[in-house]
C-alpha positions in Angstrom: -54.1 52.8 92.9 -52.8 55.5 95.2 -50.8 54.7 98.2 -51.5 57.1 101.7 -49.2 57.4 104.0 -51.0 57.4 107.3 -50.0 55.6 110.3 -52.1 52.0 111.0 -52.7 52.5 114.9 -55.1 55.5 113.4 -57.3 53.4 111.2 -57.4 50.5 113.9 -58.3 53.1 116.4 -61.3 53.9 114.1 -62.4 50.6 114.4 -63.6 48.4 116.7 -64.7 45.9 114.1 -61.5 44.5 112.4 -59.2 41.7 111.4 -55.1 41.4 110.9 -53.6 39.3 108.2 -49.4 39.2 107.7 -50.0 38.4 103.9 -52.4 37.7 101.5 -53.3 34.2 101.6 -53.2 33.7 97.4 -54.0 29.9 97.2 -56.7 30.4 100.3 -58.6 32.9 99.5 -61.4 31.6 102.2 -59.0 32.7 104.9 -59.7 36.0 104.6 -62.9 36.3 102.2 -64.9 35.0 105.1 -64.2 37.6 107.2 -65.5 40.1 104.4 -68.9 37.7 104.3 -69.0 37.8 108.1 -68.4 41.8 108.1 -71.0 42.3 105.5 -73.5 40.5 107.3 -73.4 42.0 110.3 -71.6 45.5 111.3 -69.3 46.0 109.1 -65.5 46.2 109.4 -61.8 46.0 108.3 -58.7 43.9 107.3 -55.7 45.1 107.5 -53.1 42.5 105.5 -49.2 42.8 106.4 -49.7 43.7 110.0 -49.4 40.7 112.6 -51.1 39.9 115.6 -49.3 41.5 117.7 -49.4 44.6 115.9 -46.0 44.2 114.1 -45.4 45.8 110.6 -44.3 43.1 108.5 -45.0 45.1 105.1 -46.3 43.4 101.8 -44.2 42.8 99.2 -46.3 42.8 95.7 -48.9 45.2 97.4 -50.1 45.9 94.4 -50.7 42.8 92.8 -52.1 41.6 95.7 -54.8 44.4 95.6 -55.6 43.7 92.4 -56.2 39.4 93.5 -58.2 41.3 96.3 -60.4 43.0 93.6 -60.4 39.8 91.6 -61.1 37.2 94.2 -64.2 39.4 95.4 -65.7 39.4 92.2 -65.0 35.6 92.0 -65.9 34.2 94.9 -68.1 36.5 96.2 -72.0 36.3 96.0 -73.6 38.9 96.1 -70.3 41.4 95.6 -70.4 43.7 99.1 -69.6 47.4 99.4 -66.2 47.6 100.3 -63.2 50.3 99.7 -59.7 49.3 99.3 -56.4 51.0 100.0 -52.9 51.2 99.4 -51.5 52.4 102.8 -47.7 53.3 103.9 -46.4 53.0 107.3 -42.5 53.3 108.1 -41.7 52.8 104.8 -43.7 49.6 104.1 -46.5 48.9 102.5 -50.3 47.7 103.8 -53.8 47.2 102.3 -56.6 48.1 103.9 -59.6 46.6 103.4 -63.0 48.3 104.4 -66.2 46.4 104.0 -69.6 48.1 104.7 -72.6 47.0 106.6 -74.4 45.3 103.9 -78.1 46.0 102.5 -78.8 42.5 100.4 -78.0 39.9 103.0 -76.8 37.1 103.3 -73.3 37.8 101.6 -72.1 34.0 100.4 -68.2 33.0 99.6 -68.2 30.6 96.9 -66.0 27.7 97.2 -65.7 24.6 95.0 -69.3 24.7 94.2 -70.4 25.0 97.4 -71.6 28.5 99.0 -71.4 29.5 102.5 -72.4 32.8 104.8 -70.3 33.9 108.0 -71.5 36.3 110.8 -68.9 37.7 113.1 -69.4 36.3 117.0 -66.6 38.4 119.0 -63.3 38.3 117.0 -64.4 35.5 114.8 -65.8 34.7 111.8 -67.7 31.7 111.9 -70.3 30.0 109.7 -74.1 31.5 110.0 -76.5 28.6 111.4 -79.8 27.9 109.9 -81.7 30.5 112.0 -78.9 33.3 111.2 -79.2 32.8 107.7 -83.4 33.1 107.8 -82.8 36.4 109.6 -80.2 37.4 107.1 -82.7 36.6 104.5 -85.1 38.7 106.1 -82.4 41.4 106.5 -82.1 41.9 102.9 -85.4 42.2 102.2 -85.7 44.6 105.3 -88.2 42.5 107.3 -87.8 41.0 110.5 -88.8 37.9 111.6 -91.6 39.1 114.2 -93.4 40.8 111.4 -94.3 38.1 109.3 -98.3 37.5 109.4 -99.2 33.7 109.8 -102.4 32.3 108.5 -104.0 32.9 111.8 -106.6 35.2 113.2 -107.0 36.1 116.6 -110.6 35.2 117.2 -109.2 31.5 116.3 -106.5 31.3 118.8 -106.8 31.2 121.9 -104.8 32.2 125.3 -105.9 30.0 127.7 -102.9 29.7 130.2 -102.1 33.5 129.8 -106.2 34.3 130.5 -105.3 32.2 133.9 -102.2 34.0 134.6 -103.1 37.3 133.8 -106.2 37.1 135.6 -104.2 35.5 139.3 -102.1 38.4 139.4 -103.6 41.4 138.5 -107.6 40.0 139.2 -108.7 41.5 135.7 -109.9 39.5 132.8 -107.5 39.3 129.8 -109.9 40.4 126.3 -107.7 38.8 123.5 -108.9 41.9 121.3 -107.0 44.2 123.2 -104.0 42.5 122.8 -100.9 44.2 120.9 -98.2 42.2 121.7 -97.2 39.8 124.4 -95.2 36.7 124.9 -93.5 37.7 121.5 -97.0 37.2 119.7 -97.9 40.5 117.5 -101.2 41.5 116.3 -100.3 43.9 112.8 -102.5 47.2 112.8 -105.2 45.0 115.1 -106.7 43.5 111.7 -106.9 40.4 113.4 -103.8 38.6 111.9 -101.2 37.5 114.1 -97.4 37.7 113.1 -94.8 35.2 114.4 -93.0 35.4 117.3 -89.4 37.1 117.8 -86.6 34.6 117.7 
């Protein structure tokens, strides 16, 4: 692989979406492959490895073997394998890799780990472990759905609106016709056939 010389304040500054790491973390690969499942989830984003915190270049060593692990461990130990784009980067004479990992299509993006398989989303500056309902709408992600357009078994004519009838009718003094309705209280009506879809979480 090609190294670049470019200067690392210009790729951060193309990014609002990324992550610092002072090495490669060989022997804990989840320390940094759950910021690729969290980035993949959601928006996207970058890790940068051999730049600290606080911005300082410390450089990598073995950049190129450690790309390669990189390639490897994403093959390995991630499910399914996300869109990313890796590069060899020098900056006063050391090296960096810089690891860009796109907004994925096939949600949710798992890292595999001792059997076990877990999805991340990114909440701020952190990666953190995707609860039941984030993983349903990740689900739904990759299939491109949302959750509010999934029909339930019921029909209009069989539900009724009872307390919103009572409502509707005290502050606007009209009656509420359930056949009109399109969407309210985050119940949908799909092409008014009749079927409802659930409600946006």
């Amino acid at each position: 692989m090609e190294v670049t010389t470019l200067k690392l304040k210009d790729i951060i500054g193309e990014s609002s979406q990324y992550e610092k790491k002072e090495k490669l973390e060989r022997n804990k690969p989840k320390s940094w492959l759950k910021s690729v499942s969290a980035f993949a989830n959601t928006l996207g984003g970058t890790i940068i490895f051999g730049l600290s915190d606080n911005d300082k270049l410390i450089g990598l060593e073995n950049y190129k073997e450690d790309s390669e692990q990189i390639s490897e461990m994403l093959k390995a130990k991630m499910d399914p394998i996300p869109r990313i784009q890796l590069e060899n980067i020098m900056d006063n004479d050391k090296y960096f890799i810089v690891l860009k990992i796109e907004e994925g299509l096939e949600t949710p993006y798992y890292v595999l780990d001792g059997g076990n398989k877990t999805a991340y989303i990114r909440v701020g500056n952190q990666s953190v472990s995707a609860s039941v309902m984030d993983l349903k709408n990740l689900v739904l992600k990759g299939i491109n759905q949302t959750f509010d357009t999934l029909l339930t078994e019921n029909k209009i004519e069989d539900t009724t609106f009872n307390k919103f009838r009572i409502e509707y009718n005290r502050r606007t003094n009209k009656e509420f016709i359930a056949t009109d309705l399109v969407s309210f209280y985050g119940v949908h009506v799909r092409n008014r056939t009749g079927d409802l879809t659930l409600p946006d979480s």
